[in-house]
N, C-alpha and C positions, 0 to 999 in steps of 0.2 A: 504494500500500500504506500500512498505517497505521504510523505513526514505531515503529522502532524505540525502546524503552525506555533513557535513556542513566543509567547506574548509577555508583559508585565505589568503586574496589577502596582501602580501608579500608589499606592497607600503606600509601599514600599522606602520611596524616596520621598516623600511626602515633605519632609523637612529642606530638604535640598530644592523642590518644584517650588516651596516658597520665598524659597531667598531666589532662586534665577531655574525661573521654567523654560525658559529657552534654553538655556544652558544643558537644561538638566534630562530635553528630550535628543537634545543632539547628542549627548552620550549614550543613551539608551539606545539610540538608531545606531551610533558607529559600535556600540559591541554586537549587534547582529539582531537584534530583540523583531519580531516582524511584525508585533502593534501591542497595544495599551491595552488596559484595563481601568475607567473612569473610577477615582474616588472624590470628587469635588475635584475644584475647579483653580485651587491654587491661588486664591486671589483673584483672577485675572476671570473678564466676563466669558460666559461657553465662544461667542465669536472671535476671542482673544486666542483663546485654547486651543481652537480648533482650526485656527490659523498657523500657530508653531505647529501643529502636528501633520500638516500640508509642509510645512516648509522641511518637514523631518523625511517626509515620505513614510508617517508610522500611520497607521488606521484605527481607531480606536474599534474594538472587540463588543464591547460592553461596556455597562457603567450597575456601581456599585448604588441604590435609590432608596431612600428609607423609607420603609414599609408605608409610614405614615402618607407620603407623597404618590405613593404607587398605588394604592386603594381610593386616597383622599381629593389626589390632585394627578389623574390618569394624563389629563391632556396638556398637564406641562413636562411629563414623564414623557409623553409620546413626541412632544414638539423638542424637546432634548434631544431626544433619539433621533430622530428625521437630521438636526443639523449636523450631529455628527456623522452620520450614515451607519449609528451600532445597528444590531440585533437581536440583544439580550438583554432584558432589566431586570438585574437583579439584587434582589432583596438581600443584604449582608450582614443583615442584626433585627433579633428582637430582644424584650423585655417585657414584664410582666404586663399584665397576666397572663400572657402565654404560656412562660414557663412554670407556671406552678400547678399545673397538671396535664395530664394526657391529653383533656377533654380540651384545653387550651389550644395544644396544637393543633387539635380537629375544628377548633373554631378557626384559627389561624386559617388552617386548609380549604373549608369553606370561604371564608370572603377571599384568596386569592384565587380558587375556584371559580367567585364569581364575579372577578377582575378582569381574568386571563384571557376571555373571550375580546373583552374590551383592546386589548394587545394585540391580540392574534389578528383580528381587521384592519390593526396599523401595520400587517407585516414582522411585528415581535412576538418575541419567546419573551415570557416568565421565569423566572429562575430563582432559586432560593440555596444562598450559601450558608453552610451549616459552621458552627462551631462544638466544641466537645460537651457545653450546658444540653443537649439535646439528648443526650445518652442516657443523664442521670437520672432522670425516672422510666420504669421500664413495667410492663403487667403482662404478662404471658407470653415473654419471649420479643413483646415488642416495644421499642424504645418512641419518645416524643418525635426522633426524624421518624422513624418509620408510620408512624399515627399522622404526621403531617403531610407525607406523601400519599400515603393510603387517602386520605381525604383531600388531595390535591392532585388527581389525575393529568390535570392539563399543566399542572407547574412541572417544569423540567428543574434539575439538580445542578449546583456549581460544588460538585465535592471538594473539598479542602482536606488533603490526604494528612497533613500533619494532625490537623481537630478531630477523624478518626479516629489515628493511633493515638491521641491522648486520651480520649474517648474509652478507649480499648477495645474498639472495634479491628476487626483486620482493613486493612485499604482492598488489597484485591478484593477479599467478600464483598464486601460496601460496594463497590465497583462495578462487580458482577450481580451482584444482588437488584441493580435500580438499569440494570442495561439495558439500553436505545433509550434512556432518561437522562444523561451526562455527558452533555454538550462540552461543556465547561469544566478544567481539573485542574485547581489549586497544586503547585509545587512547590512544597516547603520540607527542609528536612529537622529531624530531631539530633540532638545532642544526647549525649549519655547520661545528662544531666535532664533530660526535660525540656530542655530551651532551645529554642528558634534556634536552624543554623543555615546556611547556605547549600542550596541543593546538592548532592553528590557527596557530604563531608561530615553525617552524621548515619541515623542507625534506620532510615529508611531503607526497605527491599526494593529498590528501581527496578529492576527485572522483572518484578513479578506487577508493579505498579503499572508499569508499561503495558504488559503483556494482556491484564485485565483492559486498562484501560481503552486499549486498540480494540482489544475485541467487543468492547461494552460501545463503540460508536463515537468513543470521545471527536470533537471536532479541534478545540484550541487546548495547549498548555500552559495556564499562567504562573509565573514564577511571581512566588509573594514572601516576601520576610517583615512577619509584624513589627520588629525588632528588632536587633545585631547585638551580638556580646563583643566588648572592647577587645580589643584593639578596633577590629572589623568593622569600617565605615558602611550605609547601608551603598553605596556606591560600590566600596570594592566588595561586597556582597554580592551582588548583581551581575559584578564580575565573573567573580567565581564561579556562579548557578550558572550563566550560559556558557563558559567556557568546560564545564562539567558536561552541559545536556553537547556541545560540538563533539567533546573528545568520545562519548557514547552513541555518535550518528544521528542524535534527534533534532540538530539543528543545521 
């Protein structure tokens, strides 16, 4: 099959895109990155944005959209997406009262259930990125992601393989378990310690992340680091992660 596109989710540098976004997408294009992943806007208005990333030649993938705006306020979600020219809005955080029961997430599941159609006639996908709060309540085997999908047929997945395995889920199962539903796959790896570290350079299984993920339909790979532990700026983080995914053929 032909390589997956590996991308980078913009939260990343986030510190760096505010002090100089120009700057900070022309380095992203000269290490090889082949588009974005929208978290805010840097300061700078969406036409400002989306002007450096014309002048980058980088495409923006998607945009990260809080919940609230994507149920609340569809048609400035959708008029976002149109300028950029993404195809994914996706959802990157909730809080309560979703998470304080199952039932949460099935209500969750239902109203973007009954969003997603509103997207789907502008040409987008729904998508909902998970973190590892989703795990920790569980009734018969199934956990709050799993009750949020089941009741979200039409919402597509952004798995985030690090919030998995912190999770204590496997990433392949997870992977395989939601396939032809995960468009989108978060690459972050773990330290031995538990913490953020640059893809390829901690205790993630690549091999078999891959291997699932190819087969499950994935379309983009986003390299994300919430964080860097010192020395490691998140620049030469970013570094790292795509000079890791070239030396393994995925870029």
């Amino acid at each position: 099959m032909s390589k997956i596109p590996v991308c980078l989710q913009m939260y990343t540098v986030r510190d760096d895109a505010q002090r100089d976004l120009a700057g900070t997408l022309a380095y992203v294009a000269s290490l090889g990155y082949q588009g974005v992943e929208l978290a805010g806007y840097a300061g700078k208005t969406a036409e400002e944005y989306k002007a450096l990333l014309d002048a980058n030649n980088l495409q923006a993938i998607g945009a990260h959209v809080g919940v609230d705006l994507v149920t609340g306020k569809p048609d400035q979600a959708i008029a976002e997406a149109r300028l950029f020219g993404y195809d994914y809005v996706i959802v990157p955080w909730i809080g309560k009262p979703y998470t304080e029961s199952l039932a949460g997430y099935a209500k969750l599941g239902a109203e973007l259930s009954a969003i997603a159609p509103v997207y789907a006639d502008a040409g987008l996908t729904l998508c909902y990125h998970n973190h590892a709060f989703e795990f920790d309540l569980s009734e018969g085997g199934k956990t709050g992601l799993d009750v949020l999908f089941e009741s979200a047929p039409a919402v597509l997945a952004e798995l985030d393989t690090f919030w998995i395995k912190k999770g204590g889920q496997g990433i392949a199962d997870y992977l395989t378990r939601l396939s032809g539903r995960v468009p989108l796959v978060h690459l972050k790896d773990m330290d031995s310690e538990g913490n953020f570290a640059p893809v390829g350079t901690g205790t993630v299984d690549y091999p078999a992340l891959f291997a699932a993920a190819e087969a499950s339909g994935a379309r983009f790979y986003m390299v994300e680091q919430d964080s860097c532990q010192a020395p490691l700026t998140p620049l030469e983080s970013i570094k790292i992660s795509i000079e890791n995914l070239k030396a393994w053929g995925k870029v």
